[in-house]
C-alpha positions in Angstrom: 6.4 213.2 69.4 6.6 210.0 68.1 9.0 207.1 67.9 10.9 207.8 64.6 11.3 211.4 66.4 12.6 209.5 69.6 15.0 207.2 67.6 16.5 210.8 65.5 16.7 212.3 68.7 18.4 209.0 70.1 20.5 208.5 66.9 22.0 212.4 67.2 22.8 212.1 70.6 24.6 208.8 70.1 26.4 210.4 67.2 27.4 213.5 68.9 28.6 211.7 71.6 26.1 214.1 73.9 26.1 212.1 77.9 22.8 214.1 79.2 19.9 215.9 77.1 16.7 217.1 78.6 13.5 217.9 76.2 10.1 219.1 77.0 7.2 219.7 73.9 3.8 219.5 74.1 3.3 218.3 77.3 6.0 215.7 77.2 9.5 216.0 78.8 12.5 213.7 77.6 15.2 213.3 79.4 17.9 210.9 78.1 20.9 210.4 79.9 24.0 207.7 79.7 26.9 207.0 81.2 30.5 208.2 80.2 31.4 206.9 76.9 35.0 206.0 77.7 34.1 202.6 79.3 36.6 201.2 81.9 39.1 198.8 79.9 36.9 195.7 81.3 33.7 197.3 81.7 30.8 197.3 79.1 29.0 200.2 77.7 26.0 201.0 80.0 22.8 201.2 77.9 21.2 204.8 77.1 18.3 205.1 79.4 15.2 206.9 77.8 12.5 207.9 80.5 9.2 210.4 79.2 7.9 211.8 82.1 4.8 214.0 83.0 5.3 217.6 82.2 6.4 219.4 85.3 4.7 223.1 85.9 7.8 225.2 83.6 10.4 226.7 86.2 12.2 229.8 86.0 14.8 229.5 84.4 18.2 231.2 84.8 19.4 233.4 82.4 21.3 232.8 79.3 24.8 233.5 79.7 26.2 235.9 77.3 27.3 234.9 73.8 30.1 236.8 74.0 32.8 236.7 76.9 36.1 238.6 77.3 38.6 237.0 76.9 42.8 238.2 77.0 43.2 239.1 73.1 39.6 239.4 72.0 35.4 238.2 73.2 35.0 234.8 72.9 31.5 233.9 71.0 30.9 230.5 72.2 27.8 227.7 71.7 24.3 228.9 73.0 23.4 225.3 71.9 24.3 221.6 70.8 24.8 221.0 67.2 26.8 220.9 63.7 29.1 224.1 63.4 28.8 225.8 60.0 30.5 228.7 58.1 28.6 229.1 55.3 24.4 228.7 54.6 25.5 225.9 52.3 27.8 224.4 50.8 28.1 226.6 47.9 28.0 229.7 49.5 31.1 231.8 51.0 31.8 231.7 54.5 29.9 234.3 56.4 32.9 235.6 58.0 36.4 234.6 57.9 39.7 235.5 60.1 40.8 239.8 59.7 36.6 240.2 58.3 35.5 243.2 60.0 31.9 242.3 61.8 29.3 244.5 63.2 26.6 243.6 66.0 24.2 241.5 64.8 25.6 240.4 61.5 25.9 236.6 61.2 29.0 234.8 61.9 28.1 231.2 61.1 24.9 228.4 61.5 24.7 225.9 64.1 22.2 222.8 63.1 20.1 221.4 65.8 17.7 218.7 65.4 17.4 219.7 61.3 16.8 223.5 62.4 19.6 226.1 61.3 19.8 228.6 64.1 22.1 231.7 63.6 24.4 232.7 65.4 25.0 236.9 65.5 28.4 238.7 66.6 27.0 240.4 70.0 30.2 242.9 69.6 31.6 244.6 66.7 35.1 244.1 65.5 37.6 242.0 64.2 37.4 238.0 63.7 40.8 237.1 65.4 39.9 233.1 65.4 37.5 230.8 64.2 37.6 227.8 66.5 35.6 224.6 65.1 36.0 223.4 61.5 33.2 223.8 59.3 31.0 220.9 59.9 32.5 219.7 63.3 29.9 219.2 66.2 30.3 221.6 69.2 28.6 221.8 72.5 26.9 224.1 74.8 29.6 226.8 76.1 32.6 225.6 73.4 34.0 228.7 72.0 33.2 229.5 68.3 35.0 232.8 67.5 37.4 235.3 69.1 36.3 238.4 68.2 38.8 241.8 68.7 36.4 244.9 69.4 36.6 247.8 68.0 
């Protein structure tokens, strides 16, 4: 990792508004974190501290909750991770699903970008798209809800 990885890394955080983000690669673990950004009316902005530390030996870590939850008129497919919501594969391509689309298990409902990766994101039950949630191109966090999803 070098620095113009550490300054994309800091400038996507800052522009996500994202308060705490932990990193390990290679032997390195980043962990960025920075105070609320809704600064007291006197108060000034607290700087973003940046602090590489030693890689720790990995930890177990707990499981991945499911992508899909119930929830009262549907299963609610939220964010496994931070990033830019999208529909479609591009901008000239239909949506991959839209609201009344019938959707099987496994077939892609949207793309969320992460650090200039697209990571697809699968319907874990079949059924009917009841509600898309974000906007196309709006950021979303770990755990915000994406679709609801009426099964079958």
């Amino acid at each position: 990792m070098d620095i113009s990885d550490l300054k994309e890394i800091l400038r996507i955080l800052e522009a996500q508004d994202i308060t705490e983000f932990e990193l390990e690669q290679d032997g390195v673990k980043l962990r960025v974190c920075r105070n609320s950004t809704t600064p007291a009316p006197t108060a000034a902005m607290a700087p973003t501290t940046l602090a590489p530390t030693a890689a720790a030996p990995p930890a177990a870590l707990p499981p991945p909750p499911p992508a899909a939850e119930p929830a009262e008129n549907g299963n609610v497919v939220k964010s496994p991770i931070v990033g830019t919501f999208y529909r479609a594969a591009d901008p000239n391509s239909p949506p991959f699903v839209s609201v009344g689309d019938r959707v099987k298990v496994g077939q892609v409902l949207c793309i969320i970008e992460a650090m200039k990766l697209m990571n697809e994101i699968e319907a874990e039950v079949a059924g009917e798209i009841a509600r898309i949630h974000p906007e196309n191109g709006q950021p979303v966090q770990y755990g915000d809800p994406l679709f609801t999803v009426r099964p079958d």
